[in-house]
C-alpha positions as CSV (number, residue, x, y, z in Angstrom):
1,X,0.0,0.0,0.0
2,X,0.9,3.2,-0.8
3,X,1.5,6.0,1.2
4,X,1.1,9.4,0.7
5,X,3.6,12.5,1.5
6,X,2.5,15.3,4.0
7,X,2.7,17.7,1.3
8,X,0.1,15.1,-0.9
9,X,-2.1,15.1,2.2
10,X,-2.3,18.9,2.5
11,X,-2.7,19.5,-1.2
12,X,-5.4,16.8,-1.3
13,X,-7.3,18.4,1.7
14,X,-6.8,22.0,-0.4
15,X,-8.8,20.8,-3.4
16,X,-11.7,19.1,-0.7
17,X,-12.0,22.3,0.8
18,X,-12.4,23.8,-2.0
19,X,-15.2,21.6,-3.8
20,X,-16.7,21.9,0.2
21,X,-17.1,25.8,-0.4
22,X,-19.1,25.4,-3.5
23,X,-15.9,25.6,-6.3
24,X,-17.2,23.3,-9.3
25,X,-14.8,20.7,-10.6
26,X,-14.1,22.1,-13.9
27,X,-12.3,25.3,-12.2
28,X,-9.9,22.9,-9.3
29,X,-9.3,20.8,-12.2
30,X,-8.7,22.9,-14.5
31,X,-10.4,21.6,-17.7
32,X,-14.0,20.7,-19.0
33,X,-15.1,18.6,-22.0
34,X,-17.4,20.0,-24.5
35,X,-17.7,18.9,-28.5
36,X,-15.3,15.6,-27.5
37,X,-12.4,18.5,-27.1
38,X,-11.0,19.3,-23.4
39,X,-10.7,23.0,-23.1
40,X,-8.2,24.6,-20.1
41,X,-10.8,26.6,-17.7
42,X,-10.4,28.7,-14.9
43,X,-12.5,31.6,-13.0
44,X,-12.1,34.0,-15.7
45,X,-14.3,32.5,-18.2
46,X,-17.5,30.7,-18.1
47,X,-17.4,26.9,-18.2
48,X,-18.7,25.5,-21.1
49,X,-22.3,23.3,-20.5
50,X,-24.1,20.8,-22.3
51,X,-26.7,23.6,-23.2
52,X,-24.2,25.6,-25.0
53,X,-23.1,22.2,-27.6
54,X,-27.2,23.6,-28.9
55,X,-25.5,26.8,-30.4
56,X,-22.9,24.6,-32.4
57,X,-25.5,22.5,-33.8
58,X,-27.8,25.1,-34.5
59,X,-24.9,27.2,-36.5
60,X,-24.0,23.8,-38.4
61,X,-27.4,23.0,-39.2
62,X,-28.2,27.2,-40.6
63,X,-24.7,27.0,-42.5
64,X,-25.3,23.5,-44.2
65,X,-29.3,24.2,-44.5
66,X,-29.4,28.1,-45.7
67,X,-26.1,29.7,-45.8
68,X,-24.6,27.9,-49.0
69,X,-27.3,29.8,-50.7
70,X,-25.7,32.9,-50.1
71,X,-21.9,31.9,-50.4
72,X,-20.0,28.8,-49.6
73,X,-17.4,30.7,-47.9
74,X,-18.3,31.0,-45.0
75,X,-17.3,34.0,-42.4
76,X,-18.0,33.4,-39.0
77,X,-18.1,35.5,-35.6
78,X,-18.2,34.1,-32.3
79,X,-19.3,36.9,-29.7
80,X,-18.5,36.8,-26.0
81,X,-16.4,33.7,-26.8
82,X,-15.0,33.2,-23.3
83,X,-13.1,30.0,-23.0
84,X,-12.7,30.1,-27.0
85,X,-15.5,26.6,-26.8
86,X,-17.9,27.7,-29.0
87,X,-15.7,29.1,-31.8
88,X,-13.1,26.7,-31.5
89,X,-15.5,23.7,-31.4
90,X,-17.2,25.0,-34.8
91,X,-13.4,25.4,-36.4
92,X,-13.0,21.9,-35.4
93,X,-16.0,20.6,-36.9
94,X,-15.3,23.0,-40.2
95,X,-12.1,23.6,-40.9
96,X,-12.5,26.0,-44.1
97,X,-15.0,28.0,-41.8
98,X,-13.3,31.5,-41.5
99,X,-13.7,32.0,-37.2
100,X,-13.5,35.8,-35.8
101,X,-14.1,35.5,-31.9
102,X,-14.2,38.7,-29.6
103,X,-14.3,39.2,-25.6
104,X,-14.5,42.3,-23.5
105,X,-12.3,40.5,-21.1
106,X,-8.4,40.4,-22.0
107,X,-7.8,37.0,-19.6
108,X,-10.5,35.4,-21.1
109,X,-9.5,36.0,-24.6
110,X,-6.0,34.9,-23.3
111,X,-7.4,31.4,-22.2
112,X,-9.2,31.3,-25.6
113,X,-6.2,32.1,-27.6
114,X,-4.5,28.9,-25.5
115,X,-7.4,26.6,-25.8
116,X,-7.3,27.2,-29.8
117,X,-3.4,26.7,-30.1
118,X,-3.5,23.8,-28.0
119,X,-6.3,21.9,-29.7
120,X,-6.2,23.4,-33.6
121,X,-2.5,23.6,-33.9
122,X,-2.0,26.4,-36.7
123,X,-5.7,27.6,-36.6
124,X,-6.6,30.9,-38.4
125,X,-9.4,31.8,-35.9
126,X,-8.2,35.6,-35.1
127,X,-9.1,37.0,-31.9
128,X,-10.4,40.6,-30.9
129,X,-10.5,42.3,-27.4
130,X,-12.9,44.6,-27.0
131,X,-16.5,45.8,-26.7
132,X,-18.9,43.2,-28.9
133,X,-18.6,44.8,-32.6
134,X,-16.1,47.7,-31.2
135,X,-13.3,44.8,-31.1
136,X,-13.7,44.3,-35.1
137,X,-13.0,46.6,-38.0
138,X,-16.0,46.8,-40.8
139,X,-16.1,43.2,-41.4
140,X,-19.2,40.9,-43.0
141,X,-19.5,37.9,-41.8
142,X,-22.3,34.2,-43.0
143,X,-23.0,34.1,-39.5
144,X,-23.0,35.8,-36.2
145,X,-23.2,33.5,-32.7
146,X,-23.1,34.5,-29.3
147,X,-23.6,32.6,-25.7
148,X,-24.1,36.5,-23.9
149,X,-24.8,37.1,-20.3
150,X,-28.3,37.0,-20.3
151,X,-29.4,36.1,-16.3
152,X,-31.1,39.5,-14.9
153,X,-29.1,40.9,-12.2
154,X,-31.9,40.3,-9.1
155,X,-31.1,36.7,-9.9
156,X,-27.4,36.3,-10.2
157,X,-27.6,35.8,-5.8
158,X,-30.2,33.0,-6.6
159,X,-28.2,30.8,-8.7
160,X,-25.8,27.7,-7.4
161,X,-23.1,28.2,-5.6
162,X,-20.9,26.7,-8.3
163,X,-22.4,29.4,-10.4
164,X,-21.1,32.0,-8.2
165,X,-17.5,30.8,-8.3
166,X,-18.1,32.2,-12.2
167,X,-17.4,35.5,-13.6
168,X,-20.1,37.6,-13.3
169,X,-19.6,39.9,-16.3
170,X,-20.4,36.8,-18.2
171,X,-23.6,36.3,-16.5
172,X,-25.0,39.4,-16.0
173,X,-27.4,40.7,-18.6
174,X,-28.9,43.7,-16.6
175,X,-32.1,44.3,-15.5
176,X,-33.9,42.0,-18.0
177,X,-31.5,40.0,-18.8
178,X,-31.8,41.1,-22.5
179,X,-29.7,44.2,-22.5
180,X,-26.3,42.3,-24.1
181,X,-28.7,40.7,-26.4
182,X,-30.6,43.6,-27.1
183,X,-26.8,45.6,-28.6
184,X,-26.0,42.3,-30.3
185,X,-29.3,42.6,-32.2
186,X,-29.0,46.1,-32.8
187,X,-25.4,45.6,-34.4
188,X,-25.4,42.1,-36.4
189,X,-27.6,44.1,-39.3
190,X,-24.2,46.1,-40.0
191,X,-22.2,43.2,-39.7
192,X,-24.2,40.5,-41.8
193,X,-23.7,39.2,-45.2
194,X,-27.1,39.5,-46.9
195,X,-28.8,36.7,-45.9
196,X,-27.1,35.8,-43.1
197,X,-27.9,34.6,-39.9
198,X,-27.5,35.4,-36.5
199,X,-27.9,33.0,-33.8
200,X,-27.9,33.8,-29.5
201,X,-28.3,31.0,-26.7
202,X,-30.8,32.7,-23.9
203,X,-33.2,31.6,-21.2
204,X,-36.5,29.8,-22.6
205,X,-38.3,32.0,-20.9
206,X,-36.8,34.8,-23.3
207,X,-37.4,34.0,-26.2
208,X,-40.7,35.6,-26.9
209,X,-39.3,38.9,-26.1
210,X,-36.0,38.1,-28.0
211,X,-38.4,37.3,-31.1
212,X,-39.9,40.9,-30.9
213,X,-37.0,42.7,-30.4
214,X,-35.4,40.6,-33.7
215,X,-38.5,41.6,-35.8
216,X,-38.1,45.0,-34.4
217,X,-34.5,45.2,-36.1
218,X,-36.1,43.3,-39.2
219,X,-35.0,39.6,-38.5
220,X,-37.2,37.5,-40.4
221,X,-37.0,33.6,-40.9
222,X,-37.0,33.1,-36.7
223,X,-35.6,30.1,-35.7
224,X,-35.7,27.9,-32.1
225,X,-33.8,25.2,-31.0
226,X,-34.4,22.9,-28.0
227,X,-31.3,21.6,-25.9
228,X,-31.2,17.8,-24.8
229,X,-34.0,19.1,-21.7
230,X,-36.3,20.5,-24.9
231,X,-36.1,23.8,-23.7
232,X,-35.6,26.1,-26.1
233,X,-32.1,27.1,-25.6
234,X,-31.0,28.9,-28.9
235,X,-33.1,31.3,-31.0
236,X,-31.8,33.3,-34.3
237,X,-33.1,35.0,-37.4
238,X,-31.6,35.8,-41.5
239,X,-30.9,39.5,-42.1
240,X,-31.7,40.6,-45.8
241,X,-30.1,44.3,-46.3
């Protein structure tokens, strides 16, 4: 039998204590699997969930049902991209897709830029810090996807603790929730090809208003996708200038 060092025994007790105060696995590990890839995680970015996997499909499905109407090659921009998952897992899946990816948050673009030289070794994705579209110069992109912070702030105390271990710029979406979504609506029209889409993950119970506010901007074609629970978990709409 085997026994273990002091110094094993007191980091072993570290990582108990901090699972005990509510610290999810992904961040003491490290890591979290999502698309069959292992992406590097840690409190700066949000870590990835099964819910999320509903946005890839959803842009797979748009580019391989409506988009090679419009062009087969295809320009893609991943907003809010945290942990680099989404964009990185669509890259894998697509290797001729073109991938932009933007985050407010220079650490989390850092852990992005990682996560896509570790698992795409000489990937083209380019990365841009900054403000949603204020990262990017006047580009046009197939297809526009975003996982935003979209919980309203009166409920960010309400969630698990594990979710409170998570950064809250990713999670906030203001009063109702919508007002990240509401800015990436308001800016994809100048930033779609004709006949692109654009394509958000939210709450289910946002999507009627998310529908409206889409119309509003003159989004027609609206789309809904259920996650494994069959919520509805991703909603998006085409854009014809």
């Amino acid at each position: 039998m085997d026994v273990l060092s002091e110094k094993t025994c007191a980091e072993f007790c570290t990582l108990i204590e901090r699972r005990c105060s509510g610290e999810c696995v992904a961040y003491i590990t490290g890591k979290k699997e999502f698309r069959g890839l292992e992406f590097e995680v840690n409190p700066s970015v949000l870590v990835p969930r099964p819910d999320t996997e509903t946005l890839v499909e959803a842009a797979l499905e748009i580019m391989q049902e409506y988009l090679p109407r419009t062009t087969t090659n295809h320009h893609l921009l991943d907003l809010c991209t945290g942990s680099g998952a989404v964009a990185i897992a669509l890259k894998h899946e697509m290797p001729k897709l073109e991938v932009h990816a933007s985050d407010i948050c220079a650490s989390a673009l850092k852990i992005a830029k990682d996560n896509a030289a570790r698992l795409l070794p000489g990937n083209n994705i380019q990365f841009f810090h900054g403000d949603l579209y204020k990262a990017l110069s006047k580009s046009l992109f197939s297809l526009i996807v975003s996982n935003p912070p979209y919980i309203p702030s009166s409920k960010i105390k309400t969630l698990p603790d594990e979710v409170q271990f998570e950064p809250r710029f990713a999670l906030d979406g203001g009063d109702t929730g919508l007002n990240i979504i509401e800015r990436i609506i308001d800016g994809a029209p100048d930033y779609l090809q004709p006949g692109g889409f654009l394509l958000m993950e939210a709450d289910p119970d946002q999507m009627f208003d998310i529908t409206i506010l889409l119309e509003q901007r003159g989004f027609f074609d609206i789309k809904l996708f259920k996650d494994l629970s069959g919520s509805q978990r991703v909603i998006g709409g085409m854009f014809e200038k």
